[in-house]
C-alpha positions in Angstrom: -13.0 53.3 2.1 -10.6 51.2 -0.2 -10.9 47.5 -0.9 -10.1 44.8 -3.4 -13.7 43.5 -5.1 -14.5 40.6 -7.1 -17.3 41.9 -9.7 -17.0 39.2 -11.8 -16.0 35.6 -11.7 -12.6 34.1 -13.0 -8.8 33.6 -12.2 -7.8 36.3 -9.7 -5.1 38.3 -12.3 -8.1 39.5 -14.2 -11.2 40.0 -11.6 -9.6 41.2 -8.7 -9.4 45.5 -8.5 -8.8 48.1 -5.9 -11.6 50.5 -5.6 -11.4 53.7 -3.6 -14.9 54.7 -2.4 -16.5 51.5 -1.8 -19.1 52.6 1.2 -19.2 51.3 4.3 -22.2 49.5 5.7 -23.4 49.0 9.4 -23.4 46.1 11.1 -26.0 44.4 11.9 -27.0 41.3 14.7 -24.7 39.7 16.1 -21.9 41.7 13.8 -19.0 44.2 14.5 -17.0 46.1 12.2 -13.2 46.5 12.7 -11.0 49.2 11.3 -8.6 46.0 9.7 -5.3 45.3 10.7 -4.0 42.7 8.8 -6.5 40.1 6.5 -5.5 36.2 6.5 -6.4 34.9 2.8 -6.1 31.3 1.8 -6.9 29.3 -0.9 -10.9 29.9 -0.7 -10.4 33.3 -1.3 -9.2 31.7 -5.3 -11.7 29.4 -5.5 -14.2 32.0 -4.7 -13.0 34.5 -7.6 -13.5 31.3 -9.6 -16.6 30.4 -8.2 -16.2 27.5 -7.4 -16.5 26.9 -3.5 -19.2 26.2 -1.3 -20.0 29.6 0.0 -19.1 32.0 -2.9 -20.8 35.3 -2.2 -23.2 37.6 -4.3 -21.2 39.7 -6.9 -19.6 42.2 -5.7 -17.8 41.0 -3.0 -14.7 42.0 -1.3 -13.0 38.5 -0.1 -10.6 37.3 2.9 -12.5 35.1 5.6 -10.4 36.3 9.0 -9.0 39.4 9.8 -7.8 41.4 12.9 -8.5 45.1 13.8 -9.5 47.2 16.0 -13.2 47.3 17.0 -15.5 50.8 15.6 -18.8 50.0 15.9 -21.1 47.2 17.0 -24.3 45.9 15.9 -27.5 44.5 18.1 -26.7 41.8 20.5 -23.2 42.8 20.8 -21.3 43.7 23.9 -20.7 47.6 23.4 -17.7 46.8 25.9 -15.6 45.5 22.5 -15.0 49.7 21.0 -12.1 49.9 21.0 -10.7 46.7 21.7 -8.5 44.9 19.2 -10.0 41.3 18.0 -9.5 38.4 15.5 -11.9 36.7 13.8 -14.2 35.7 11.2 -15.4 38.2 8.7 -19.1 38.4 7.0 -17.5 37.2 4.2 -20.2 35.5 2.5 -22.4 38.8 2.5 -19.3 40.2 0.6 -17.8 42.2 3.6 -14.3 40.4 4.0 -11.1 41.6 5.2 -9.2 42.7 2.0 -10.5 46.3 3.2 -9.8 49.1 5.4 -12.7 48.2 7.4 -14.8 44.9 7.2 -17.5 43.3 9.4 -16.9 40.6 12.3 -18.9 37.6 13.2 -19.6 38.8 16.9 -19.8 35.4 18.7 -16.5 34.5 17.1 -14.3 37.1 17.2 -12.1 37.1 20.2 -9.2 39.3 21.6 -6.1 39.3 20.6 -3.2 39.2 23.3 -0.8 41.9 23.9 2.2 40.3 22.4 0.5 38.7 19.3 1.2 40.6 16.0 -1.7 41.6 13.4 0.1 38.5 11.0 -0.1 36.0 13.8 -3.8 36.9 14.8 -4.4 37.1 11.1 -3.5 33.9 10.4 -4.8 32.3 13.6 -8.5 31.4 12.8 -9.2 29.4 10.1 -6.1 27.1 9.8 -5.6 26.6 13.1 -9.5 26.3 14.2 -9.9 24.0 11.2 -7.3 21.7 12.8 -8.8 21.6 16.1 -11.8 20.5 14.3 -10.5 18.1 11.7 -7.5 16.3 14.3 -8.7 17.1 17.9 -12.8 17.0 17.4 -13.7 14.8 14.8 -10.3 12.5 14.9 -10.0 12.3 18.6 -6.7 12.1 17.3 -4.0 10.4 20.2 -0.7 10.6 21.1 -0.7 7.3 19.9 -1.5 8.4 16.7 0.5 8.5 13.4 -1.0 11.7 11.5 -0.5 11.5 8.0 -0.9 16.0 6.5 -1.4 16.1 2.8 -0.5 19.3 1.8 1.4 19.9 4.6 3.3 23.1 3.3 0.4 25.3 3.1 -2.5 27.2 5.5 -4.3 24.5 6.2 -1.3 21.6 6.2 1.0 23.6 8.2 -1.5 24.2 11.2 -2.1 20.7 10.9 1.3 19.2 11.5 2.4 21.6 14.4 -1.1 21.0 16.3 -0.3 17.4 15.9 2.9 17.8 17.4 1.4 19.8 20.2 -0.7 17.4 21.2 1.7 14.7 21.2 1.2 12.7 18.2 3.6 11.4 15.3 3.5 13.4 11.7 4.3 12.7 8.3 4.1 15.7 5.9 3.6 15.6 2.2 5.1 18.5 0.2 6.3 18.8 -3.4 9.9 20.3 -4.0 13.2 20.5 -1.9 12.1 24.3 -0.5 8.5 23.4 0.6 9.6 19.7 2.4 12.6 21.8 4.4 9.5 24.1 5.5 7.7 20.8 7.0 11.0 19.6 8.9 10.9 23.0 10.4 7.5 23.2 11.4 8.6 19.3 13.1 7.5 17.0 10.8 8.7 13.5 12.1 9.0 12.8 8.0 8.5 14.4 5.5 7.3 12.7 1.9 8.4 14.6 -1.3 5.4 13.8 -3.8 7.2 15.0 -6.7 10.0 12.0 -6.4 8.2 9.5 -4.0 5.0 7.3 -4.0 2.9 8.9 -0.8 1.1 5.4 -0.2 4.2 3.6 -0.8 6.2 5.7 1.4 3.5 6.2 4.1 3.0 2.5 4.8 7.0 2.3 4.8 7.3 4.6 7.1 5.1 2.8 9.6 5.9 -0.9 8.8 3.2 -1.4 6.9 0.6 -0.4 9.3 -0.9 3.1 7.4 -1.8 6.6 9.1 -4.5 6.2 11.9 -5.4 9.8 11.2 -5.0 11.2 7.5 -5.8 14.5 7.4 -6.5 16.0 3.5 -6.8 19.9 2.4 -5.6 18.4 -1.4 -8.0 15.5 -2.7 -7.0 14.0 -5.7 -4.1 12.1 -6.3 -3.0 13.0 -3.5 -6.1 12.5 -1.7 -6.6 8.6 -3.0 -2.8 8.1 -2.2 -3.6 8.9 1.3 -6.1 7.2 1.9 -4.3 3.9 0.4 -2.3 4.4 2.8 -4.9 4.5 5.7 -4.5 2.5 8.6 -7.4 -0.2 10.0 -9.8 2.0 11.7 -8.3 4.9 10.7 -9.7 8.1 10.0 -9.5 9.9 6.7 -10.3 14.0 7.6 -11.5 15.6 4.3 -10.6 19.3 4.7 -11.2 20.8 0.9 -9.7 20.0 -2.4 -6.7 22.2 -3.3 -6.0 20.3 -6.1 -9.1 21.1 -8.1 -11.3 17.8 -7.2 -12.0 15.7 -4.3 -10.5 12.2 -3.8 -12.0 8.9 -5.9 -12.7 7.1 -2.8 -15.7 4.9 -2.9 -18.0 3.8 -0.1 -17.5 0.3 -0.2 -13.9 0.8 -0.5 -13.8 1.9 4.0 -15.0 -1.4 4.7 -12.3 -4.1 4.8 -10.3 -1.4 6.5 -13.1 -0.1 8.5 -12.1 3.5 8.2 -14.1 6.7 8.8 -14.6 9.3 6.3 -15.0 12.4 8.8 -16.0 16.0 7.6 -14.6 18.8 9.2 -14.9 22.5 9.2 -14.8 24.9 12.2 -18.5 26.2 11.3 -22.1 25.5 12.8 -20.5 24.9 16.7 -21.6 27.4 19.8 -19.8 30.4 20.5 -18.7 28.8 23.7 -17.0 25.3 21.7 -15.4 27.8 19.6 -14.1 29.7 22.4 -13.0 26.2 23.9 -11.0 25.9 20.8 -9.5 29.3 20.6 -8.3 28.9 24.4 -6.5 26.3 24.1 -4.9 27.2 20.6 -2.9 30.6 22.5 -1.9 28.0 25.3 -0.2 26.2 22.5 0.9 29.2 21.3 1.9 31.1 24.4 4.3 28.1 24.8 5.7 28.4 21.6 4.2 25.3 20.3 2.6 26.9 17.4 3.9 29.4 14.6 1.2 31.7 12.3 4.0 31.2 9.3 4.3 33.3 6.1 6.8 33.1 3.3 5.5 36.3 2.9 3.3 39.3 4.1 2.1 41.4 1.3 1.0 45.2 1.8 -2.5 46.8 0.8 -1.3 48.1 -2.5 -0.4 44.1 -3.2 -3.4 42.5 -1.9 -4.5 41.5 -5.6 -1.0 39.7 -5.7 -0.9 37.9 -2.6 -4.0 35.8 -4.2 -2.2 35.1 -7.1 0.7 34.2 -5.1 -2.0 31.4 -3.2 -3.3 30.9 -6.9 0.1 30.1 -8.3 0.8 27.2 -5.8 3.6 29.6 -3.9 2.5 29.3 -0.6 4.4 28.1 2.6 2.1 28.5 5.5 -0.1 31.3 6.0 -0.6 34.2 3.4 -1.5 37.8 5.0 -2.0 41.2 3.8 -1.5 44.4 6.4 -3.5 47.0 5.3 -3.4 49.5 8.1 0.9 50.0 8.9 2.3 49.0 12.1 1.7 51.6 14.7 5.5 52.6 14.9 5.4 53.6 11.8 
Protein backbone atom coordinates (compact mmCIF):
# COMPACT_ATOMS: atom_id res chain seq x y z
CA UNK A 1 0.00 0.00 0.00
CA UNK A 2 0.99 3.80 -0.08
CA UNK A 3 1.65 6.02 2.97
CA UNK A 4 3.55 9.02 4.18
CA UNK A 5 6.49 7.74 6.87
CA UNK A 6 8.44 9.57 9.25
CA UNK A 7 12.07 7.64 9.22
CA UNK A 8 13.72 10.22 10.78
CA UNK A 9 13.05 13.01 13.16
CA UNK A 10 12.86 16.77 12.24
CA UNK A 11 10.50 19.61 10.79
CA UNK A 12 7.95 17.87 8.57
CA UNK A 13 9.34 19.62 4.83
CA UNK A 14 12.37 17.36 5.20
CA UNK A 15 11.22 13.89 7.03
CA UNK A 16 7.95 13.33 5.71
CA UNK A 17 7.95 10.89 2.23
CA UNK A 18 5.42 8.87 0.27
CA UNK A 19 6.29 5.40 -0.03
CA UNK A 20 4.61 2.98 -2.33
CA UNK A 21 4.92 -0.63 -1.04
CA UNK A 22 4.85 -0.16 2.63
CA UNK A 23 3.26 -3.71 3.71
CA UNK A 24 0.39 -4.12 5.52
CA UNK A 25 0.23 -5.81 8.85
CA UNK A 26 -2.75 -7.64 10.65
CA UNK A 27 -4.40 -6.52 13.37
CA UNK A 28 -4.15 -7.73 16.41
CA UNK A 29 -6.46 -7.60 20.01
CA UNK A 30 -8.68 -5.46 20.35
CA UNK A 31 -7.61 -3.77 16.65
CA UNK A 32 -9.36 -3.43 13.19
CA UNK A 33 -7.98 -2.30 10.09
CA UNK A 34 -9.88 0.16 7.79
CA UNK A 35 -9.43 0.68 4.10
CA UNK A 36 -9.04 4.89 5.01
CA UNK A 37 -11.28 7.30 3.99
CA UNK A 38 -10.20 10.41 5.01
CA UNK A 39 -7.24 10.95 8.01
CA UNK A 40 -7.80 13.98 10.57
CA UNK A 41 -4.10 15.39 11.41
CA UNK A 42 -3.43 18.03 14.01
CA UNK A 43 -0.72 19.56 15.51
CA UNK A 44 0.72 16.24 17.26
CA UNK A 45 1.23 14.81 14.12
CA UNK A 46 4.28 18.04 13.93
CA UNK A 47 5.35 17.62 17.10
CA UNK A 48 5.77 13.96 16.54
CA UNK A 49 8.06 14.41 13.23
CA UNK A 50 9.96 16.63 15.73
CA UNK A 51 9.94 14.35 18.45
CA UNK A 52 8.82 16.08 20.70
CA UNK A 53 5.34 14.85 22.15
CA UNK A 54 4.40 12.52 24.65
CA UNK A 55 3.74 9.46 22.59
CA UNK A 56 6.07 9.77 19.59
CA UNK A 57 6.24 6.34 18.01
CA UNK A 58 9.29 3.93 17.07
CA UNK A 59 10.89 5.12 13.70
CA UNK A 60 9.31 4.39 11.01
CA UNK A 61 6.03 5.49 11.59
CA UNK A 62 3.26 6.58 9.39
CA UNK A 63 1.37 9.42 11.50
CA UNK A 64 -2.36 10.88 11.85
CA UNK A 65 -4.17 9.81 15.22
CA UNK A 66 -8.11 9.43 13.76
CA UNK A 67 -9.27 8.34 10.66
CA UNK A 68 -12.43 7.02 9.01
CA UNK A 69 -12.92 4.01 6.54
CA UNK A 70 -14.39 1.31 5.87
CA UNK A 71 -13.77 -1.81 8.02
CA UNK A 72 -11.47 -5.04 6.18
CA UNK A 73 -10.43 -7.15 8.68
CA UNK A 74 -10.62 -7.56 12.44
CA UNK A 75 -8.43 -8.75 15.01
CA UNK A 76 -9.25 -11.05 18.36
CA UNK A 77 -11.85 -9.71 20.64
CA UNK A 78 -13.50 -7.82 17.97
CA UNK A 79 -17.01 -8.04 16.76
CA UNK A 80 -16.70 -9.72 13.19
CA UNK A 81 -20.20 -7.91 12.66
CA UNK A 82 -17.97 -4.45 11.93
CA UNK A 83 -16.68 -5.97 7.91
CA UNK A 84 -17.74 -3.97 6.10
CA UNK A 85 -19.17 -1.29 8.13
CA UNK A 86 -17.85 2.25 7.87
CA UNK A 87 -16.29 3.73 11.31
CA UNK A 88 -14.33 6.55 12.88
CA UNK A 89 -11.85 6.48 15.26
CA UNK A 90 -8.62 6.25 16.74
CA UNK A 91 -5.72 4.81 14.92
CA UNK A 92 -2.71 2.54 16.38
CA UNK A 93 -0.83 5.35 15.97
CA UNK A 94 1.77 4.95 18.46
CA UNK A 95 2.78 1.52 17.01
CA UNK A 96 3.36 3.60 13.74
CA UNK A 97 0.09 2.46 11.89
CA UNK A 98 -1.80 5.96 11.60
CA UNK A 99 -4.15 7.19 9.08
CA UNK A 100 -1.94 9.05 6.51
CA UNK A 101 -2.26 5.54 4.53
CA UNK A 102 -4.52 3.62 2.33
CA UNK A 103 -5.22 1.40 5.03
CA UNK A 104 -4.33 1.77 8.86
CA UNK A 105 -5.29 -0.04 12.06
CA UNK A 106 -8.28 1.04 14.49
CA UNK A 107 -8.45 1.02 18.25
CA UNK A 108 -11.57 -1.50 18.35
CA UNK A 109 -13.21 -0.32 21.64
CA UNK A 110 -13.15 3.20 20.28
CA UNK A 111 -14.02 3.28 16.92
CA UNK A 112 -17.67 3.84 16.32
CA UNK A 113 -19.93 4.18 13.21
CA UNK A 114 -20.29 6.79 11.37
CA UNK A 115 -23.95 8.05 10.32
CA UNK A 116 -25.29 7.97 6.97
CA UNK A 117 -25.20 11.68 6.31
CA UNK A 118 -21.76 12.46 7.87
CA UNK A 119 -18.96 13.01 5.30
CA UNK A 120 -15.39 11.19 5.60
CA UNK A 121 -14.03 15.21 6.60
CA UNK A 122 -16.67 15.50 9.30
CA UNK A 123 -15.99 11.94 10.80
CA UNK A 124 -12.39 12.70 10.26
CA UNK A 125 -12.26 15.45 12.22
CA UNK A 126 -14.70 14.30 14.87
CA UNK A 127 -12.56 12.32 17.45
CA UNK A 128 -9.86 14.04 18.93
CA UNK A 129 -10.95 17.70 19.00
CA UNK A 130 -14.19 17.23 19.85
CA UNK A 131 -13.61 14.20 22.44
CA UNK A 132 -10.80 16.27 23.87
CA UNK A 133 -13.40 18.96 24.66
CA UNK A 134 -15.88 16.71 26.25
CA UNK A 135 -13.03 15.81 28.41
CA UNK A 136 -11.26 19.04 29.09
CA UNK A 137 -14.96 21.45 29.39
CA UNK A 138 -17.75 18.81 30.22
CA UNK A 139 -15.61 16.08 32.43
CA UNK A 140 -13.05 17.59 34.17
CA UNK A 141 -14.58 21.35 34.20
CA UNK A 142 -18.03 20.48 34.93
CA UNK A 143 -18.23 23.42 32.97
CA UNK A 144 -22.05 25.37 33.55
CA UNK A 145 -24.18 27.36 31.69
CA UNK A 146 -23.20 29.71 34.09
CA UNK A 147 -19.87 29.62 33.01
CA UNK A 148 -17.73 32.16 31.17
CA UNK A 149 -15.19 29.88 29.01
CA UNK A 150 -12.18 31.56 28.15
CA UNK A 151 -10.48 29.21 24.49
CA UNK A 152 -6.86 30.04 23.85
CA UNK A 153 -6.20 29.15 20.62
CA UNK A 154 -9.54 29.21 19.71
CA UNK A 155 -8.92 29.18 15.81
CA UNK A 156 -7.48 25.83 15.55
CA UNK A 157 -8.44 21.73 16.09
CA UNK A 158 -8.53 21.77 19.35
CA UNK A 159 -9.84 25.68 20.08
CA UNK A 160 -12.52 25.48 17.63
CA UNK A 161 -14.16 22.30 19.05
CA UNK A 162 -13.87 23.99 22.20
CA UNK A 163 -15.82 27.18 21.67
CA UNK A 164 -18.84 25.51 19.72
CA UNK A 165 -19.17 22.66 22.54
CA UNK A 166 -19.24 25.45 24.90
CA UNK A 167 -21.87 27.11 23.18
CA UNK A 168 -23.78 23.86 22.89
CA UNK A 169 -23.92 23.37 26.22
CA UNK A 170 -25.09 26.70 27.07
CA UNK A 171 -22.17 28.57 28.33
CA UNK A 172 -20.55 32.04 27.56
CA UNK A 173 -17.14 32.04 25.19
CA UNK A 174 -14.33 34.25 24.60
CA UNK A 175 -11.91 33.20 21.90
CA UNK A 176 -8.35 34.21 21.46
CA UNK A 177 -7.08 34.31 17.86
CA UNK A 178 -4.18 36.24 16.29
CA UNK A 179 -5.01 38.26 12.93
CA UNK A 180 -8.31 39.77 11.35
CA UNK A 181 -8.99 36.31 9.18
CA UNK A 182 -8.56 33.80 12.14
CA UNK A 183 -10.81 36.09 14.88
CA UNK A 184 -13.70 36.40 11.94
CA UNK A 185 -13.45 32.36 11.97
CA UNK A 186 -14.21 32.44 15.97
CA UNK A 187 -17.31 34.98 15.50
CA UNK A 188 -18.48 32.38 13.09
CA UNK A 189 -18.05 29.40 15.03
CA UNK A 190 -20.18 31.93 17.90
CA UNK A 191 -17.75 33.18 19.92
CA UNK A 192 -19.56 35.70 22.38
CA UNK A 193 -15.98 37.72 21.96
CA UNK A 194 -13.41 37.31 20.44
CA UNK A 195 -9.74 38.71 21.69
CA UNK A 196 -7.16 39.48 18.95
CA UNK A 197 -3.68 38.61 20.69
CA UNK A 198 -1.69 40.34 18.14
CA UNK A 199 -3.20 43.93 19.10
CA UNK A 200 -4.86 43.25 22.57
CA UNK A 201 -3.63 42.19 26.17
CA UNK A 202 -5.64 38.62 26.69
CA UNK A 203 -5.63 39.18 30.61
CA UNK A 204 -6.35 42.66 30.22
CA UNK A 205 -9.13 42.08 27.88
CA UNK A 206 -10.53 38.97 29.51
CA UNK A 207 -11.05 40.51 32.85
CA UNK A 208 -12.67 43.56 30.91
CA UNK A 209 -14.79 41.64 29.31
CA UNK A 210 -16.28 40.21 32.44
CA UNK A 211 -16.06 43.19 34.91
CA UNK A 212 -13.22 42.24 36.40
CA UNK A 213 -14.32 38.82 37.49
CA UNK A 214 -11.87 36.41 35.07
CA UNK A 215 -12.86 33.11 33.13
CA UNK A 216 -14.39 30.42 35.50
CA UNK A 217 -13.22 27.85 32.88
CA UNK A 218 -9.94 28.64 30.84
CA UNK A 219 -9.35 26.09 28.54
CA UNK A 220 -5.50 26.11 26.97
CA UNK A 221 -4.20 24.02 23.72
CA UNK A 222 -1.30 27.06 23.53
CA UNK A 223 0.73 27.42 26.91
CA UNK A 224 3.10 30.11 27.00
CA UNK A 225 2.36 33.56 26.73
CA UNK A 226 -0.64 32.86 26.07
CA UNK A 227 -1.01 30.30 28.50
CA UNK A 228 0.15 32.63 31.65
CA UNK A 229 -2.09 35.41 30.14
CA UNK A 230 -4.94 33.17 30.66
CA UNK A 231 -4.52 32.09 33.51
CA UNK A 232 -4.03 35.86 34.93
CA UNK A 233 -7.05 36.15 33.91
CA UNK A 234 -8.64 33.22 35.83
CA UNK A 235 -11.56 33.71 37.84
CA UNK A 236 -11.79 32.64 41.82
CA UNK A 237 -12.26 28.95 41.76
CA UNK A 238 -11.85 28.74 38.38
CA UNK A 239 -10.44 26.07 36.43
CA UNK A 240 -7.47 26.36 34.19
CA UNK A 241 -7.84 23.02 31.50
CA UNK A 242 -4.19 22.37 30.14
CA UNK A 243 -4.80 20.76 26.80
CA UNK A 244 -1.07 20.73 25.10
CA UNK A 245 1.36 23.49 24.22
CA UNK A 246 1.02 24.73 20.64
CA UNK A 247 3.25 27.29 21.20
CA UNK A 248 6.34 25.28 21.89
CA UNK A 249 6.28 25.30 25.95
CA UNK A 250 3.84 24.96 28.62
CA UNK A 251 2.61 27.92 30.78
CA UNK A 252 4.99 29.51 33.79
CA UNK A 253 2.41 28.99 36.29
CA UNK A 254 3.59 28.04 39.68
CA UNK A 255 1.94 26.01 42.40
CA UNK A 256 1.63 28.47 44.95
CA UNK A 257 0.46 30.96 42.53
CA UNK A 258 -3.57 28.82 42.49
CA UNK A 259 -3.91 29.58 45.95
CA UNK A 260 -5.20 33.18 46.69
CA UNK A 261 -7.50 32.42 43.72
CA UNK A 262 -8.08 28.92 44.68
CA UNK A 263 -8.09 27.68 41.05
CA UNK A 264 -7.65 24.13 39.73
CA UNK A 265 -5.07 23.14 37.41
CA UNK A 266 -7.13 20.14 35.62
CA UNK A 267 -5.41 17.74 33.02
CA UNK A 268 -7.29 16.53 30.27
CA UNK A 269 -7.11 14.17 27.43
CA UNK A 270 -9.71 11.81 26.03
CA UNK A 271 -7.35 8.59 26.88
CA UNK A 272 -7.37 5.90 29.71
CA UNK A 273 -11.56 6.00 30.07
CA UNK A 274 -13.85 2.67 29.28
CA UNK A 275 -15.05 2.02 26.05
CA UNK A 276 -18.47 2.63 27.41
CA UNK A 277 -17.56 6.64 28.92
CA UNK A 278 -16.18 7.01 25.56
CA UNK A 279 -19.15 5.96 23.85
CA UNK A 280 -21.16 8.22 26.37
CA UNK A 281 -19.11 11.01 24.88
CA UNK A 282 -19.35 10.20 21.26
CA UNK A 283 -23.38 9.94 21.71
CA UNK A 284 -23.92 12.87 22.85
CA UNK A 285 -21.35 14.78 20.45
CA UNK A 286 -23.76 13.61 17.02
CA UNK A 287 -26.76 14.85 19.14
CA UNK A 288 -25.00 18.17 19.09
CA UNK A 289 -24.18 17.60 15.84
CA UNK A 290 -27.32 16.10 14.32
CA UNK A 291 -28.77 19.55 15.53
CA UNK A 292 -26.37 21.47 13.85
CA UNK A 293 -24.79 22.66 16.96
CA UNK A 294 -21.40 21.53 15.91
CA UNK A 295 -19.27 21.99 12.63
CA UNK A 296 -15.95 19.54 11.78
CA UNK A 297 -14.40 22.85 10.05
CA UNK A 298 -11.49 22.98 7.56
CA UNK A 299 -9.94 25.91 5.75
CA UNK A 300 -8.86 23.24 3.78
CA UNK A 301 -8.97 19.44 2.80
CA UNK A 302 -5.82 18.36 1.16
CA UNK A 303 -5.69 15.18 -1.19
CA UNK A 304 -3.35 11.95 -0.79
CA UNK A 305 -0.73 13.27 -3.17
CA UNK A 306 -0.60 16.48 -0.57
CA UNK A 307 -0.71 14.79 2.68
CA UNK A 308 3.11 15.82 3.37
CA UNK A 309 1.73 19.49 2.80
CA UNK A 310 -1.21 19.52 4.89
CA UNK A 311 1.40 19.01 7.96
CA UNK A 312 3.30 21.77 6.95
CA UNK A 313 0.26 23.75 6.46
CA UNK A 314 -0.54 22.75 10.64
CA UNK A 315 3.40 23.38 11.03
CA UNK A 316 3.24 26.85 9.49
CA UNK A 317 0.62 28.13 11.96
CA UNK A 318 -2.17 28.07 8.85
CA UNK A 319 -4.76 26.37 10.35
CA UNK A 320 -8.52 27.34 10.98
CA UNK A 321 -10.27 24.40 12.48
CA UNK A 322 -9.67 21.01 11.49
CA UNK A 323 -7.01 19.80 8.89
CA UNK A 324 -7.97 16.48 6.79
CA UNK A 325 -6.48 14.52 4.12
CA UNK A 326 -8.96 12.17 1.77
CA UNK A 327 -7.05 9.48 0.55
CA UNK A 328 -9.55 7.18 -1.00
CA UNK A 329 -11.95 9.74 -3.60
CA UNK A 330 -15.46 10.24 -2.88
CA UNK A 331 -17.47 7.37 -4.08
CA UNK A 332 -19.17 9.51 -7.00
CA UNK A 333 -16.20 9.92 -8.38
Amino acid sequence: MRAWRVKHFGDPADVLTMEENVTTVKPGRDQLKITVEVAGLGLPDVLMCRNNYPFVPPLPFTPSQEATGTVTEVGENVDSALLGTRVMGPTAFQLGHGGLAEECLLIAPMAFPVPDTMSGEEAAGLFIPFQTAWVGLVHRAQMRSSDTVLVLGASGSSGSAAVQLAKAKGASVIAVAGGESKTAFCTHLGADAVIDYRCEDIATKTLELTNGVGASVVYDPVGGKAGRAGFSATAFEGRFVIIGYASGEWPAITLPETLPKNISLLGAMPVGYSSQFMAGIHGDLLSHWEKGDLKIVGNRTFNFEEGGKAIEHIAAGRVEGKIVVRIQPRPHE
